[in-house]
C-alpha positions as CSV (number, residue, x, y, z in Angstrom):
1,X,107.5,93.6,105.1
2,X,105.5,96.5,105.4
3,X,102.0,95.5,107.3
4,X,98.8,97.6,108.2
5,X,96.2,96.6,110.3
6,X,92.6,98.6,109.8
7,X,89.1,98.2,110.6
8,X,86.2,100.1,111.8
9,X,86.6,102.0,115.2
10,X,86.2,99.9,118.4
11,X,87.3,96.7,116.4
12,X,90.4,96.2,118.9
13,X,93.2,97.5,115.5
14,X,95.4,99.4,117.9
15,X,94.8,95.9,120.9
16,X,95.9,93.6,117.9
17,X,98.5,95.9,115.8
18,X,100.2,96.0,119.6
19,X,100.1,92.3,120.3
20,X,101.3,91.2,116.8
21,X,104.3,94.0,117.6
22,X,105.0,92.6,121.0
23,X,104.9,88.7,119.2
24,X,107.2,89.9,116.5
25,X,109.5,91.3,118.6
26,X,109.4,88.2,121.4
27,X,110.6,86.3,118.7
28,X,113.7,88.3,118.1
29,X,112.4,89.5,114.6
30,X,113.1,93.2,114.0
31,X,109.9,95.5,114.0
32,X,109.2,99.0,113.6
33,X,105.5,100.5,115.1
34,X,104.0,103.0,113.4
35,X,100.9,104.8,115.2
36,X,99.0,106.7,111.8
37,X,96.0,106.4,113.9
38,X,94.0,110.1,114.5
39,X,93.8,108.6,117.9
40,X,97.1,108.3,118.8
41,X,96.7,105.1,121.2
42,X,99.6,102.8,120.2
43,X,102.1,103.5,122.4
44,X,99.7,103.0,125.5
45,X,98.9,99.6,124.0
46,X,102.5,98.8,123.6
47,X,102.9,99.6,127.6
48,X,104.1,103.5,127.4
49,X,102.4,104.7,130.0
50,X,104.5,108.2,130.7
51,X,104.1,110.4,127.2
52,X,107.2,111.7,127.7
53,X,108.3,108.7,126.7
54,X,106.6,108.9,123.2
55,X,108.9,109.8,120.6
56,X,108.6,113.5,118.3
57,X,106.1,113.1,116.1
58,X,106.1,112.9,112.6
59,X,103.8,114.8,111.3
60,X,104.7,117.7,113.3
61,X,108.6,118.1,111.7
62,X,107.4,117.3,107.9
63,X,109.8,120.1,106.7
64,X,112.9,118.2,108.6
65,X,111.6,115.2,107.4
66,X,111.5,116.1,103.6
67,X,114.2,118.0,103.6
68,X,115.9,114.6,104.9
69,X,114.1,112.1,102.3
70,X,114.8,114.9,99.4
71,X,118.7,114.4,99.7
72,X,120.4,115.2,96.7
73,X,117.8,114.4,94.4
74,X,117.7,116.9,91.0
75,X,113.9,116.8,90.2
76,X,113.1,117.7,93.8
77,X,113.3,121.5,94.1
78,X,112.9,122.1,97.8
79,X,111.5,120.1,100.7
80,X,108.5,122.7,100.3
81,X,107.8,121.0,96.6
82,X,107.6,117.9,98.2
83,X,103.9,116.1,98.8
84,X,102.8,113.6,100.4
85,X,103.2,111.0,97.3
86,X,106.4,112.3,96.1
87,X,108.1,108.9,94.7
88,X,111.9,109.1,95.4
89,X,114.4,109.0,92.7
90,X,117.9,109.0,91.8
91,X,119.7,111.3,95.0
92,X,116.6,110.4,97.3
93,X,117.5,109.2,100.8
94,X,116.1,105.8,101.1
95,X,115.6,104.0,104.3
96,X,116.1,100.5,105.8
97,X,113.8,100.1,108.9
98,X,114.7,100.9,112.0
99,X,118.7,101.9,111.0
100,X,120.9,104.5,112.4
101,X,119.8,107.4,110.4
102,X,118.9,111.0,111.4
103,X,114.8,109.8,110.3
104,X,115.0,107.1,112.7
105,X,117.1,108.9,115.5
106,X,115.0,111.3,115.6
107,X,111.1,109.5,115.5
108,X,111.8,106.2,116.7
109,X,111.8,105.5,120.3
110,X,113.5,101.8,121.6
111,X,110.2,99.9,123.3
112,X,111.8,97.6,126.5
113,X,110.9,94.3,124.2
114,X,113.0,95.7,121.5
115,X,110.7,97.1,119.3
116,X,110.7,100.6,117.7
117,X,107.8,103.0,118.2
118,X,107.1,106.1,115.8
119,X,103.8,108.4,115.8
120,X,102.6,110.6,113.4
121,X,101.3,112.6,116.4
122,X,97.4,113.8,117.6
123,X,95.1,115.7,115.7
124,X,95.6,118.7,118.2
125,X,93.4,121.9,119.0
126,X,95.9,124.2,117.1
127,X,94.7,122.1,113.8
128,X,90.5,122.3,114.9
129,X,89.1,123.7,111.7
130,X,92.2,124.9,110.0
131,X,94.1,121.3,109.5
132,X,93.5,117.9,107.7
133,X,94.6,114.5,109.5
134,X,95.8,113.5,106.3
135,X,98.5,116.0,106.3
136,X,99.8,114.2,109.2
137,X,99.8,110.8,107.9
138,X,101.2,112.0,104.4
139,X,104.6,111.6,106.5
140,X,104.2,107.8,106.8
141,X,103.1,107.6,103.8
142,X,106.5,109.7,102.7
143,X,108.3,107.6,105.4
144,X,106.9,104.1,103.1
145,X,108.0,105.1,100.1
146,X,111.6,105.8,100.5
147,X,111.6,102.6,102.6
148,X,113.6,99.3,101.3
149,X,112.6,96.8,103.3
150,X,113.3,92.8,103.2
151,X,111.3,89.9,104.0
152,X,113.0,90.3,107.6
153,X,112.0,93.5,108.6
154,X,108.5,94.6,109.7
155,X,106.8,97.5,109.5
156,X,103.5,97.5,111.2
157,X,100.8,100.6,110.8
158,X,97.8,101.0,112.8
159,X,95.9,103.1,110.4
160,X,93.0,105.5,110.5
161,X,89.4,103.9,111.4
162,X,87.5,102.4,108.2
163,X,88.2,103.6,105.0
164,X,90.0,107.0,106.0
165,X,92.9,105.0,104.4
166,X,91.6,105.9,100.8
167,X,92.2,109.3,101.0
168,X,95.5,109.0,99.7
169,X,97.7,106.2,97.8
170,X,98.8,104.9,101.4
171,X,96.2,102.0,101.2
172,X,98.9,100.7,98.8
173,X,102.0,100.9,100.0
174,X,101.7,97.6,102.1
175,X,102.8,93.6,101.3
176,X,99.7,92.9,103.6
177,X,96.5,94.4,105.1
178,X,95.6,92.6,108.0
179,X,91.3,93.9,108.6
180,X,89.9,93.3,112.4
181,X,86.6,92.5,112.2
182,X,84.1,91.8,115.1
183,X,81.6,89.3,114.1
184,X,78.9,92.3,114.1
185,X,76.7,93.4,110.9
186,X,78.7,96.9,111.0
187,X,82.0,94.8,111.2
188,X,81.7,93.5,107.9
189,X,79.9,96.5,106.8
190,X,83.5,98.1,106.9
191,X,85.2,94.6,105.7
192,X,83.4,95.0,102.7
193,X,83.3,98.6,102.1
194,X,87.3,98.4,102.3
195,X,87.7,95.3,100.2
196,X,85.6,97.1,97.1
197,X,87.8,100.0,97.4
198,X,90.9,98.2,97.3
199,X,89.7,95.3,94.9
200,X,91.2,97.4,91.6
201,X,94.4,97.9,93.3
202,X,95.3,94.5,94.0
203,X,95.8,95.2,98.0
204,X,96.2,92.0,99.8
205,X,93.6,92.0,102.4
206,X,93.2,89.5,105.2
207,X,90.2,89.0,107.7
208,X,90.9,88.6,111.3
209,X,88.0,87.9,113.4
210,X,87.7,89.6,116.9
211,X,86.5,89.4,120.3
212,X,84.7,86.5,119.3
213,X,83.1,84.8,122.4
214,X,81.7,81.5,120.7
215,X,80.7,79.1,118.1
216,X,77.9,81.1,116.7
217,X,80.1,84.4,116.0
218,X,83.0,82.5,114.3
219,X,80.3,80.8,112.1
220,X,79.2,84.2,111.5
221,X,82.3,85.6,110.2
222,X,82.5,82.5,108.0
223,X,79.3,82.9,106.6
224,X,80.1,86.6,106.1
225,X,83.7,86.5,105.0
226,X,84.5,83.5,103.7
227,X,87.7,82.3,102.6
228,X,89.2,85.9,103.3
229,X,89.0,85.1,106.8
230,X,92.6,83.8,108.2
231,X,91.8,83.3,111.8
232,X,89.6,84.7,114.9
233,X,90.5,85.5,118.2
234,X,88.2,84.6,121.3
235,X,87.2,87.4,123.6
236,X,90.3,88.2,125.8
237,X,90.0,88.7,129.5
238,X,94.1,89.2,129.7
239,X,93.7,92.0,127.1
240,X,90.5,93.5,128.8
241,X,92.8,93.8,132.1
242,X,95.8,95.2,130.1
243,X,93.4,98.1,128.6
244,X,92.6,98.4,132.0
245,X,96.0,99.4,133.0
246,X,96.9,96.2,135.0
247,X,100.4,94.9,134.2
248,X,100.7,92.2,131.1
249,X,102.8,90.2,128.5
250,X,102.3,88.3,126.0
251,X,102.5,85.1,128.3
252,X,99.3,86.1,129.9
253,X,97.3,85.8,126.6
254,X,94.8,82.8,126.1
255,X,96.6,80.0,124.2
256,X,94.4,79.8,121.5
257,X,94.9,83.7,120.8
258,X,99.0,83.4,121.1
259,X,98.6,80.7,118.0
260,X,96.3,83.0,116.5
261,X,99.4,85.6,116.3
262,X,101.9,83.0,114.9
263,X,98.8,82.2,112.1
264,X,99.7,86.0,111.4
265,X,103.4,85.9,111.3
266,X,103.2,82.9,108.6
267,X,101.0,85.0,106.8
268,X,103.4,87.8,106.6
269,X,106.2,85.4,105.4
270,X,104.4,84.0,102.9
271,X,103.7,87.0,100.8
272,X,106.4,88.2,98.4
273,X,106.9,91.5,98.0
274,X,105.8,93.0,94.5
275,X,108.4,96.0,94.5
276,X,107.6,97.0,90.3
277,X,103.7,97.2,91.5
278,X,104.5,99.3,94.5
279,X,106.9,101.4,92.6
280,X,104.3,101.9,89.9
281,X,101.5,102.4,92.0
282,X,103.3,104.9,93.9
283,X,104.0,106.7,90.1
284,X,100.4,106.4,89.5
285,X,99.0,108.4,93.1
286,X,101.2,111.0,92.6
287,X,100.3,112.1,89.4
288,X,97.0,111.5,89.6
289,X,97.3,113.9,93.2
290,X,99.7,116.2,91.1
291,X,97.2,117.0,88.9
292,X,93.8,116.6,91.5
293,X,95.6,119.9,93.9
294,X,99.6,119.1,93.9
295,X,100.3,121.3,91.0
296,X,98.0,124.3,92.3
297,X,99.2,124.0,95.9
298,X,102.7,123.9,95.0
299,X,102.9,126.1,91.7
300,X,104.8,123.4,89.7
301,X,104.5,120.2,87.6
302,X,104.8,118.1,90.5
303,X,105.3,115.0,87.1
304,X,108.7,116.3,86.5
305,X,109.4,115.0,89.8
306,X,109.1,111.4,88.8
307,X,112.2,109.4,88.2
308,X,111.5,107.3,84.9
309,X,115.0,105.7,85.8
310,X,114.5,104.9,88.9
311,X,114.1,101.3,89.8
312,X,112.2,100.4,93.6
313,X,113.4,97.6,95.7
314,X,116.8,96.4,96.8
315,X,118.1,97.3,93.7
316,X,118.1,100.6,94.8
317,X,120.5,100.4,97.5
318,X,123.0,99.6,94.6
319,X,123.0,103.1,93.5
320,X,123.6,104.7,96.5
321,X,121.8,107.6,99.1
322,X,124.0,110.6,100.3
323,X,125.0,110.0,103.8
């Protein structure tokens, strides 16, 4: 199950994308972390405090890593005609979270609770004024849709602040969108900013309020959300002392807000995944980036790289990757 958390800055994404991590993985269920964020704060949420021990990051070995997901696939010239949407196909490397391939040898780093932790790595000062962010999440994006996943596996994003996410078909390529929300006017300024954009494109979206400190802001967030609302959290003096640096687990959370995380698992297994709407929907961003600046930046009909044969899903795995 591939999952994303977004929200408008400050709305505690990273806080809650780590704690649902650190509940998925106490409960002995396999989960991959992926920090897309342009503030690259994950991994210090998930308790790495020594960057060395971050893994490489993504977004700065994209040649590698197309090179990797292109395999033997015919319609794919070169790793170099390869974009961020690029759909794989028949010859295409796909992935199953967390295995023992070269992808997630090389940028997925083993958490102590047993989670995996990849990054698509800062927006650094080599990139001021030259680079776009997006470049650097385009490999997630790439990373998504060469993934087969099961209801089993998890995959949790903490995207880009508000609705960054649009700039590209990534908004899509997840079962469900989990939005934080603080029970402030600007807070569901972004809820429904996000939830218009997403509306045509069938993205499952669910509320979670946060740092709610009584009656009056959870009534709020009703009043605001409505039934899109799945469940609040109450202001968290264990997580304040956590983002404070002090030690913590998930044992030190407030009751109420360790229920609130298994409300979010159940979520998560309740959705089925739709593999012939992701697979068209991932059809449908690349040609409609192939022919917004794909075609000019590459020199090609980026179409031709679409696999009308190719079907998305487990089914996939039937056909066989190259080793």
């Amino acid at each position: 199950m591939k999952i994303a958390f977004v929200g408008k800055g400050g709305s505690g994404k990273t806080t809650l994308s780590s704690l649902f991590v650190r509940y998925l993985a106490a409960s002995g269920r396999g989960v991959v972390a992926v920090d897309a964020d342009i503030n690259q704060h994950l991994g210090e949420a998930l308790g790495v405090t020594d960057p060395r021990r971050l893994p490489p990051a993504m977004g700065g070995e994209l040649a590698e890593l197309k090179e990797f997901l292109r395999g033997d696939n015919p319609r794919i010239a070169s790793a170099a005609a390869m974009v961020k949407t690029t759909p794989p196909g028949r010859g295409s490397r796909l992935l199953r979270p967390g295995a023992d391939d070269w992808l997630h040898r090389r940028f997925a780093a083993v958490l102590p609770g047993g989670a995996r932790l990849m990054v698509t790595g800062p927006f650094d000062e080599d990139d001021l004024g030259v680079a776009c962010y997006h470049s650097k999440v385009g490999a997630v994006e790439l990373y998504l849709n060469h993934l087969v996943d099961g209801p089993d596996d998890h995959v949790v994003v903490d995207m880009t602040a508000g609705a960054d996410s649009f700039a590209s078909g990534l908004f899509t390529r997840f079962d469900l969108t989990f939005l934080v929300a603080e029970p402030t006017r600007k807070g569901i300024g972004v809820y429904r900013q996000y939830a218009d954009y997403a509306r045509d494109h069938g993205v499952r979206i669910a509320v979670i309020g946060n740092k709610v400190t009584g009656p009056d802001d959870l009534a709020f967030l009703q009043a605001e959300v409505g039934d899109a609302l799945l469940v609040a959290l109450e202001h968290s003096a264990a997580v304040r002392a956590m983002e404070q640096g002090r030690p913590f687990t998930l044992a030190d959370l407030e009751p109420a807000n360790r229920e609130a995380l298994g409300v979010l698992a159940d979520a998560v297994r309740a959705v089925p995944q739709d593999w012939e709407t992701f697979g068209r929907q991932a059809v449908e961003f690349h040609l409609k980036n192939a022919r917004g600046w794909a075609n000019a930046a590459v020199g090609a009909d980026l179409a031709t790289q679409v696999d009308p044969d190719f079907v998305f899903g487990p089914e996939s795995l039937l056909v066989g990757s190259p080793n």
